[in-house]
N, C-alpha and C positions, 0 to 999 in steps of 0.2 A: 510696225515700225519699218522704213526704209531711208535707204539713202537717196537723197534726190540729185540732180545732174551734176549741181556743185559739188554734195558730198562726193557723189565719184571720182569726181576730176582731182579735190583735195586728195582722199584716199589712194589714186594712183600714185598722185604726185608726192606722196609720203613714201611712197614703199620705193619709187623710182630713185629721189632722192637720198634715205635709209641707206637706199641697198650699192648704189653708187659710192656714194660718199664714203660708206666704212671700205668699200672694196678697193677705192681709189686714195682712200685715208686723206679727204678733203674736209676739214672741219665747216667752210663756211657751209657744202651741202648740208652736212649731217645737223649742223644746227637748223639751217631752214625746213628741215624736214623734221625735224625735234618740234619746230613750232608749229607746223600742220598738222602734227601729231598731238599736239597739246589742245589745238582748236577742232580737232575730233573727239576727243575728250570731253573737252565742255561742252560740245552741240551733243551728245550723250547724256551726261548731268542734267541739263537743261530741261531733255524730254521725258525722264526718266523721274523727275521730281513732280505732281500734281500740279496739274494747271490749277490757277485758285479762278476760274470761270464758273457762273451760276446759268443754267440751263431752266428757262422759262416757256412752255410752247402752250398757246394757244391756239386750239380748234375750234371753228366757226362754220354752220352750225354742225352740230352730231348727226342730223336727217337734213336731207336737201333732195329737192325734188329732182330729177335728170337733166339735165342742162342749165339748171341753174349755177349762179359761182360759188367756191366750196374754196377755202384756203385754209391754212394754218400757218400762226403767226411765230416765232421761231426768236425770242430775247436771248440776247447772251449778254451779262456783264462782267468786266473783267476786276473781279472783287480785290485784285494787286494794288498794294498802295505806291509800288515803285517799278514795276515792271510793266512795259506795253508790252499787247500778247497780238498774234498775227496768227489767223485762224480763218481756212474755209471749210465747207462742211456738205453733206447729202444726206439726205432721208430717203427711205424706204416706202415711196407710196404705189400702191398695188403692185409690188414685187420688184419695182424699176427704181432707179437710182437717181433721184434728182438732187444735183446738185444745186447750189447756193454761195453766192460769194459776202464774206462779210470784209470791211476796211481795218485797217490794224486798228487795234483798240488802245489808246492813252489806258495810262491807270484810273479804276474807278469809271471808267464809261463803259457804257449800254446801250449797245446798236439792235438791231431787231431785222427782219427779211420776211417775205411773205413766200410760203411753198404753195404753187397752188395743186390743185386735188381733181381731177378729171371727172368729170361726172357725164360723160357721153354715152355709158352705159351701169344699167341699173344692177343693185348689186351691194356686197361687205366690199369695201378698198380698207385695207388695210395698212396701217399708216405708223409707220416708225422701224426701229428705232433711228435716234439720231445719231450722227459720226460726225464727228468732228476730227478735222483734220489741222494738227498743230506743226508750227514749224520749229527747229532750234535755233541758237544761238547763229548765225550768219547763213542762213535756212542751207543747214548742212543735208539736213534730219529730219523726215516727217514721220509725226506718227496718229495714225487714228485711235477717238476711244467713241465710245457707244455712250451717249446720254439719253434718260429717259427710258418709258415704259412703252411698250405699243400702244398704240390706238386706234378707231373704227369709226369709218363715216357709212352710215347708211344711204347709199344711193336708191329714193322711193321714183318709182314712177308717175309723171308728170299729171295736172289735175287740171282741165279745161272747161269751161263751162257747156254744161251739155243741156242746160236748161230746166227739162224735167219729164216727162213721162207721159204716153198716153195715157189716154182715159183708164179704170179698173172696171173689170166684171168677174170679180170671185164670186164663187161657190157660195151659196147665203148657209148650206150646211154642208159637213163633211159627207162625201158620201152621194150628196143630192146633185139631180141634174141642171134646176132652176139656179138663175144668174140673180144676183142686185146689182142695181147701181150705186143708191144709194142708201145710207142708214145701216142700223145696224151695230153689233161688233160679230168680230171673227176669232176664234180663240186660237194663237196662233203657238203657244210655252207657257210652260209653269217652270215658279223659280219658289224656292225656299222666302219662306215670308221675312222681311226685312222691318225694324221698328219706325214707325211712320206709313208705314202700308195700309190704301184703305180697306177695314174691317169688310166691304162688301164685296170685297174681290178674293176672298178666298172660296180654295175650290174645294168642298170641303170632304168627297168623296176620296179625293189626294191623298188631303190630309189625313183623313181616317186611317188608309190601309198601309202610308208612308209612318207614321204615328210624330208628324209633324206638318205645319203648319205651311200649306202649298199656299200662293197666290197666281193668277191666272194673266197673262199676259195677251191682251185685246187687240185686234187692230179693225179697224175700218174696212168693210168686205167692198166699198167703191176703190180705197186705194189702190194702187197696181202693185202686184206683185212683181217682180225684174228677176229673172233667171240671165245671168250669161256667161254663155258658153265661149269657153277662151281657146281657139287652137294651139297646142303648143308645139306642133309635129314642126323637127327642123326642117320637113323635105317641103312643108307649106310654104317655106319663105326663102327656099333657094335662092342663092345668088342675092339677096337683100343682106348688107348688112345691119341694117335700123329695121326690117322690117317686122322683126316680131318683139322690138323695144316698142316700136308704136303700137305695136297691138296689146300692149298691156296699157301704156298710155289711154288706151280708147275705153280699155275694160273700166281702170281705175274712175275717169272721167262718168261712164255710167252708172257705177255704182253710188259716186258723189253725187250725179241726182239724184237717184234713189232715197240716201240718206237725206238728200234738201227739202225731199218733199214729205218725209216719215214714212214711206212704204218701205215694206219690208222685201230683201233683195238676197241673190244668191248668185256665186261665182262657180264655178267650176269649170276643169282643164279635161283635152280629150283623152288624155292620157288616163286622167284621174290621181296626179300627181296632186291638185288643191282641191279642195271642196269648204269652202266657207259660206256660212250662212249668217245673213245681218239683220238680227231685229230692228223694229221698227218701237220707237224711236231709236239710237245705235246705243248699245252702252257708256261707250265713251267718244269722245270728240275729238276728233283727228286733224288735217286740213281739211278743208270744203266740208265739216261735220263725217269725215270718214273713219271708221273705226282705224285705230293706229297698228292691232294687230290686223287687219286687213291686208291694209297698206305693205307692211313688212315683208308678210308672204308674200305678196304681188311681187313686192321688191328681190326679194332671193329667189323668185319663178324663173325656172330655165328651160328651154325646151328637151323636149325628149322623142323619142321615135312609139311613142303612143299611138295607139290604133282607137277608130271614132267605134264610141260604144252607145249604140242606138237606143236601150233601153235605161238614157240617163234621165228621162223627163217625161216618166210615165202620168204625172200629175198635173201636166197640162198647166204651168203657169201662165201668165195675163200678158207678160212680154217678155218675149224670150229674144236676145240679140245674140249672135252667132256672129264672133271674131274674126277673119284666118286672113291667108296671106294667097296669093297669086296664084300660087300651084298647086293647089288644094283642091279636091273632086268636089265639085258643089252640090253634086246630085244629093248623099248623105245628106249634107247639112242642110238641104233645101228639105228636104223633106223633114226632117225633124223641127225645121223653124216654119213650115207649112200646119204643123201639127199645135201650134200654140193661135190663141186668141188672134195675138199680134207679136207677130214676126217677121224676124230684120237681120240681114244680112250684112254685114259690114267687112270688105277686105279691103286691107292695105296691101295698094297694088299701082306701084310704082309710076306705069305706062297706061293709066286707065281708059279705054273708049266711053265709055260714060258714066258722069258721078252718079244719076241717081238712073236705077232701073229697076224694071220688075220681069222675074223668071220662077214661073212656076206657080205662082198668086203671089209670090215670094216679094217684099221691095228688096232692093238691093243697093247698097252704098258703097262706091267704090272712091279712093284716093289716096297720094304716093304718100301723105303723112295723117295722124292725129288730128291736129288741126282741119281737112278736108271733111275728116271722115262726123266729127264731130260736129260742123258745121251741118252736112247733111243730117244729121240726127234732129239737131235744132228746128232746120229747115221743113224736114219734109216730116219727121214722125212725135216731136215734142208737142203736146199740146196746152 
């Protein structure tokens, strides 16, 4: 509660007048100061009594991809059958204070305002509470109250169309040197047997010594396997401020082909801060067929000062893509993306001399956003 510019000036002018008037024993003072004293009073009463307002807020949607639009719809009715109420107000979105202007309200009406919700970077925004800012009686008097509960909009990382995959040449056995192309299954997980499961897919050696009912999770030994390796080091992307947002942009976008085409795929950060692995077909269905818990991690990934650990991909995946940003040693990652089947370099790099190269047997994609880098994947290594 405070007094606003009027209320000062009334406030002075009561005490100036008060204190005159009895000193000077001038009654017309002391009455007009009797009456701005009376009208400080009631702008007191006023605010001090419940506003009878109903507080309404609508958030659209709860997940939203990074730069897409993200707002929250914000109803007030003024539930008074005789009183119009004069009210503006701020919300709390990711820690900052935006405010909102509503028109005075007649008795019985219902105005509404849109906040919108930034989504420039990926991320929890955290969203409320509301304040509302009322005025008194001759807007002597403001006072804020807090409506509502907080709220959370999940900022996920953007999904581009990446197309799909090269070719696969798994292992035809674990262990074994010889490749397939095609045919086949590849035993990839066992999960607890579920009712509707077919009776020939259990494994029953599992089963035995679990003393419960294993079933065997298959995949296609032609499909491509997808490893990628996300840089998250902040020194990689110095002086970028989007540039390690698009680098998860670019991850998430690979991993959703992965999922388009039902190969099974895996993430992980150099720090070793994420490690997710994604069945093939995904459990559950996300955008672009992405798993939703995928997504979320991607979404709360933050960089860290992680050091590259060489011995993450001792298993030789089918296609391994390697993330990172500008200023990042490429020697490392060249070598570990020389050590897979098919490996691909992709940095998000602002000032590129050329989109597509090859260093080392290495291809290498270079461009300032998601979009470029993505493009070239399509282009030069989707098939």
């Amino acid at each position: 509660m405070r007094l606003t510019g009027r209320g000062w000036a009334v406030l002075i002018s009561t005490a100036v007048l008060l204190g005159f008037g009895l000193w000077a024993r001038y009654p017309g003072l002391v009455g007009l100061g009797a009456v701005l004293a009376a009208a400080l009073v009631c702008a007191l009463v006023t605010v001090l009594v419940p506003a009878p307002l109903r507080i309404r807020r609508r958030l659209r949607p709860p997940r939203v991809a990074r730069l897409e639009d993200c707002s929250a719809t914000v109803e007030v009715t003024n539930a008074s059958t005789w009183l119009a109420q004069s009210v503006t107000g701020h919300d709390l979105v990711g820690g900052r204070r935006t405010p909102f202007l509503l028109p005075r309200m007649t008795p019985g009406a219902t105005v509404s305002t849109d906040v919108p919700i930034p989504t420039t970077h990926r991320g929890v925004i955290d969203f409320g509470p509301l304040t509302l800012h009322r005025f008194s009686f001759l807007d002597l008097i403001e006072v804020g109250q807090e409506h509502g509960d907080r709220a959370t909009v999940l900022v996920e990382p953007r999904i581009l169309d990446a197309l799909g995959l090269p070719a696969g040449a798994r292992r035809g056995h674990i262990g074994a040197d010889e490749r397939i192309a095609h045919g086949g299954t590849d035993l990839v997980g066992l999960r607890e047997y579920v009712a509707g499961d077919d009776l020939r897919r259990l494994h029953w050696a599992t089963s035995a010594r679990r003393a419960t009912l294993m079933v065997r999770e298959d995949a296609d030994p032609s499909a491509p396997h997808l490893t990628v390796l996300l840089d998250d080091r902040a020194s990689s992307y110095a002086g970028s401020d989007d540039g390690f947002e698009e680098a998860v942009d670019v991850a998430a976008s690979l991993l959703a082909a992965a999922a388009g085409v039902e190969s099974p795929a895996r993430v992980v950060t150099i720090s070793s801060g994420l490690d997710e692995q994604l069945p093939a077909p995904a459990p559950a269905t996300g955008p672009a067929g992405l798993d939703p818990h995928v997504l979320g991690a991607l979404a709360r990934l933050e960089d860290s000062d992680g050091e590259h650990n060489a011995g993450l991909f001792a298993g030789s995946p089918d296609v391994l893509a390697v993330i990172t940003g500008p200023h990042s040693d490429l020697g490392d990652l060249l070598l570990t993306a020389s050590a897979a089947p098919s490996g691909v370099v992709l940095v998000v790099d602002p000032q590129p001399e050329a989109l597509v190269s090859a260093q080392q047997g290495v291809l290498v994609l270079r461009g300032p956003r998601a979009e470029e880098l993505v493009h070239g994947w399509r282009t030069a290594v989707a098939r």
